[in-house]
C-alpha positions, 0 to 999 in steps of 0.5 A, spaced: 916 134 480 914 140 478 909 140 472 913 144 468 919 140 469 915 134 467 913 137 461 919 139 458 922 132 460 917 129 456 919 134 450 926 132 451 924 125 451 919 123 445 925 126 440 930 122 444 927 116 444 927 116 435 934 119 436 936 113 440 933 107 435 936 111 429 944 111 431 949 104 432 949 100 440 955 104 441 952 111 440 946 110 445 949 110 452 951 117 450 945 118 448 942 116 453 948 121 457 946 127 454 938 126 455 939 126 462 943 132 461 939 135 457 932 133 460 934 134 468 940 139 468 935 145 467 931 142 473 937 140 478 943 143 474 947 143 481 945 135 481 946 134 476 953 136 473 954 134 480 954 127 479 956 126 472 963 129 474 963 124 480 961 119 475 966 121 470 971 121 476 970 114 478 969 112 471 976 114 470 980 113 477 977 106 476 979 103 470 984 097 470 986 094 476 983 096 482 986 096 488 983 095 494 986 102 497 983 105 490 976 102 492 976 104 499 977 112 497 972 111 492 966 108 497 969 112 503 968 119 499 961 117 496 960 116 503 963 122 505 958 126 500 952 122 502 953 123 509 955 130 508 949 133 504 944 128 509 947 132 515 946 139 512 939 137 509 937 136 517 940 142 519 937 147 514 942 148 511 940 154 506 947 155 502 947 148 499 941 144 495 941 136 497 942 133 489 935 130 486 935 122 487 943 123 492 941 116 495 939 112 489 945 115 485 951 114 490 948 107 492 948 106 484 955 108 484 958 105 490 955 098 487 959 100 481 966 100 485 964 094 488 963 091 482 970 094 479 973 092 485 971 084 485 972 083 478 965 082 476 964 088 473 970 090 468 973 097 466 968 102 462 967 107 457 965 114 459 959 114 455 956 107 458 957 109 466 954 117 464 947 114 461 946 109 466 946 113 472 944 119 468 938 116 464 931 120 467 927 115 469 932 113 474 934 119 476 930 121 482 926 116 486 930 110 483 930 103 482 937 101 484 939 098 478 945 096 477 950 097 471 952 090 470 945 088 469 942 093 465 948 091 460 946 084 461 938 085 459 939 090 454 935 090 447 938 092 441 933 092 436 927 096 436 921 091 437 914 094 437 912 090 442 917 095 447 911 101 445 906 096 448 910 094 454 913 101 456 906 104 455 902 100 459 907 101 464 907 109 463 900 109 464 899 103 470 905 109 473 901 115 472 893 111 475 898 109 481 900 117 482 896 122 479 888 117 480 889 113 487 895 116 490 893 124 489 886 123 488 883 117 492 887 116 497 889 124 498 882 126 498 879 120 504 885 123 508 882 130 508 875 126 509 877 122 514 881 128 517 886 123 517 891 128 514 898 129 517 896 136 520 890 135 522 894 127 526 899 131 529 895 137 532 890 131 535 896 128 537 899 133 541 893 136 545 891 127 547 885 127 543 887 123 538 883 116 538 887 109 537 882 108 531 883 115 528 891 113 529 890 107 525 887 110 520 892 115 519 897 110 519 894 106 514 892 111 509 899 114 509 902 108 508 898 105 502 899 114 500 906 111 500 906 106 496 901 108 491 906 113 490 912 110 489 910 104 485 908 109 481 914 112 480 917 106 480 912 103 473 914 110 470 921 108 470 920 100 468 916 103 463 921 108 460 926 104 461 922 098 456 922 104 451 929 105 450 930 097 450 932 097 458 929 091 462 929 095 469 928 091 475 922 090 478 922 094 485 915 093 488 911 086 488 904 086 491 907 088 498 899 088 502 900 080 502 907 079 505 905 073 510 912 074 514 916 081 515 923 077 512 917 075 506 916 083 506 922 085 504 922 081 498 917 084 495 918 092 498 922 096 495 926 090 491 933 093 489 933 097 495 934 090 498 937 087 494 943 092 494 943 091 502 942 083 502 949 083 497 953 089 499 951 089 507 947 083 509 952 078 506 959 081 509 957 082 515 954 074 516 961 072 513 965 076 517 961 075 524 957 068 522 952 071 527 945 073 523 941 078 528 948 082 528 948 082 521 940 084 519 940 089 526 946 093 522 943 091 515 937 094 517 939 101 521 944 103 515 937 103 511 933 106 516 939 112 515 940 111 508 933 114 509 935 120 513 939 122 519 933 122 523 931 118 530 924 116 527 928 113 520 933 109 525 928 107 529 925 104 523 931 100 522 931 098 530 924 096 528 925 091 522 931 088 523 929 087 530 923 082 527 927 079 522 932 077 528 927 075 532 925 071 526 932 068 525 933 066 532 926 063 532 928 058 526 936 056 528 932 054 535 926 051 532 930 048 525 924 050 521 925 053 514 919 050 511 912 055 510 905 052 514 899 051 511 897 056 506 891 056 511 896 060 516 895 066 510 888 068 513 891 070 520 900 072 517 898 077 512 894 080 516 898 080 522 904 083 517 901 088 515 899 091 521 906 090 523 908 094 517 903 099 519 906 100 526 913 101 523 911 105 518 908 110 524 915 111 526 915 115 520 909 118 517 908 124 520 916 126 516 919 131 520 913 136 522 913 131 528 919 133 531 925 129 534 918 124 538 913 125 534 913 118 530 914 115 537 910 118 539 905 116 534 906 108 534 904 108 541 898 111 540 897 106 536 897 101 542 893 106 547 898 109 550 900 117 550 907 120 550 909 125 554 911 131 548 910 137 544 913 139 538 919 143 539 
């Protein structure tokens, strides 16, 4: 975000925040609404009109009973629009402008027609669904937080407490982005000449050493994840101010001891959403978990973006949590080793995770091979390519 839209988002919300604690419960979601369409619409105006009128129309053809051709419709034309606007953002399409946070924003949606659709969420009040998808801290790189649990773990009191909680979470967002991420982390790349420019020129005229190759990987990936936890802590510490518990999207994810450990740790909600929506249908429905986790994993690996490197991201997790799953339905073991095993599965998982995140490190400036390209340099090996 630019420095002035930050700016102006923290104008907008400093005031909001006193009016929100000053009016009645019943009230707040609307505050919250008009927060959103004050403090984002002059930044994203297309993005954001946009999904208040797609809220607003599932909000409406969603009330009552729901059948299943209605919920069907409505996860089909979510899809539609994701897909679509993906598509065009791949094919540089210059006339239309991909929606600020689409992906969070239509996976929140869709979690809604579900929800609507199976019962566990009931008919809802134009104002509830409008705060909760347009609320700003949420806007734009998420958590997926669900309507029905932010209903459930909302305060209605103001507690001083909240300023501590919210503050502090603020501010351990800001160091994370601002301090490690842009600063220490970025200047070591630049230092090492571990920048992706300065990786992919190297990469394409074979002169690019395993070490240096490791070392890009490893530096962009923790760049990443600076970067989105941070986001993260600004939105949980926004939320804390206004009396929401956000869902936690990041724990401590360097010490997995496992790829299945992993991704209970990275990108929390992400993960969830899948496990519930994807995961679990498609086991039921098929009683075979690698079917299941290899579908699971290369619909997240799109849902980054419609590109080879990301889908083959997806091949690449879903392919370990299914070797995983095969390895204890033969072997029948469920139960964790000694904590011993940690010195020698932590590191191991971070450098698989590493080699994953290779695959896409190098973002579309790498062309159609360049992640490829990338992951086998890691191993000692050069492909054959050049940037188109």
């Amino acid at each position: 975000m630019p420095p002035f839209g930050l700016a102006w988002l923290l104008a907008v919300m400093g005031p909001g925040l006193v009016i929100y604690w000053r009016y009645p419960a019943g009230i707040r979601p609307w505050i919250l609404a008009i927060l959103g369409l004050v403090g984002l619409g002059p930044l994203a105006p297309g993005a954001v009109l946009g999904t208040a009128g797609l809220s607003l129309a599932l909000a409406w053809g969603l009330r009552g009973t729901v059948s299943r051709r209605r919920a069907w419709v409505a996860g089909a034309a979510l899809l539609t629009v994701l897909v679509g606007f993906k598509a065009a953002l791949e094919i540089r399409a210059g006339a239309l402008l991909l929606p600020l946070g689409l992906s969070f924003v239509t996976f929140r949606l869709l979690h809604f027609v579900i929800a609507r659709r199976t019962g566990s969420l009931g008919p809802q009040p134009l104002g509830e669904v409008l705060g909760w998808i347009l609320f700003p801290p949420l806007f734009s790189a998420g958590p997926i937080e669900r309507l029905d649990h932010q209903q459930q773990r909302r305060e209605d009191q103001w507690r001083p407490a909240l300023l501590v909680e919210g503050g502090g979470r603020i501010l351990s967002g800001l160091v994370k982005k601002l301090v490690l991420a842009d600063g220490l982390v970025a200047q070591a790349q630049v230092a090492l000449g571990a920048d992706a420019d300065t990786t992919l020129g190297s990469l394409q005229d074979f002169s690019l050493g395993v070490g240096a190759a490791w070392i890009f990987a490893g530096l962009s990936l923790l760049h990443l994840y600076l970067d989105f936890s941070g986001y993260s802590d600004l939105a949980i510490g926004g939320g804390r101010l206004f009396g929401l518990r956000v869902t936690e999207n990041f724990r401590w994810p360097m010490f997995s001891n496992s790829p299945a450990d992993f991704w209970r740790r990275w990108h929390i909600s992400l993960a969830d959403w899948c496990r519930d929506t994807l995961y679990m249908p498609l086991l039921g429905g098929s009683r075979s978990p690698v079917f299941a986790v290899l579908v699971t994993f290369v619909a997240m690996g799109l849902w980054h973006a419609l590109r080879l490197d990301w889908l083959l991201w997806g091949l690449w997790h879903g392919a370990a949590l299914a070797a995983v799953a095969i390895w204890r339905r033969r072997f029948r073991k469920r139960r964790p080793g000694p904590a011993i095993f940690n010195l020698f599965t932590i590191p191991a998982t971070l450098a698989f995770v590493t080699m994953g995140h290779a695959l896409t490190a190098l973002q579309a400036a790498g062309g159609t091979w360049g992640g490829p390209a990338l992951l086998l340099r890691m191993v000692g090996l050069y492909l054959p390519w050049r940037l188109e």
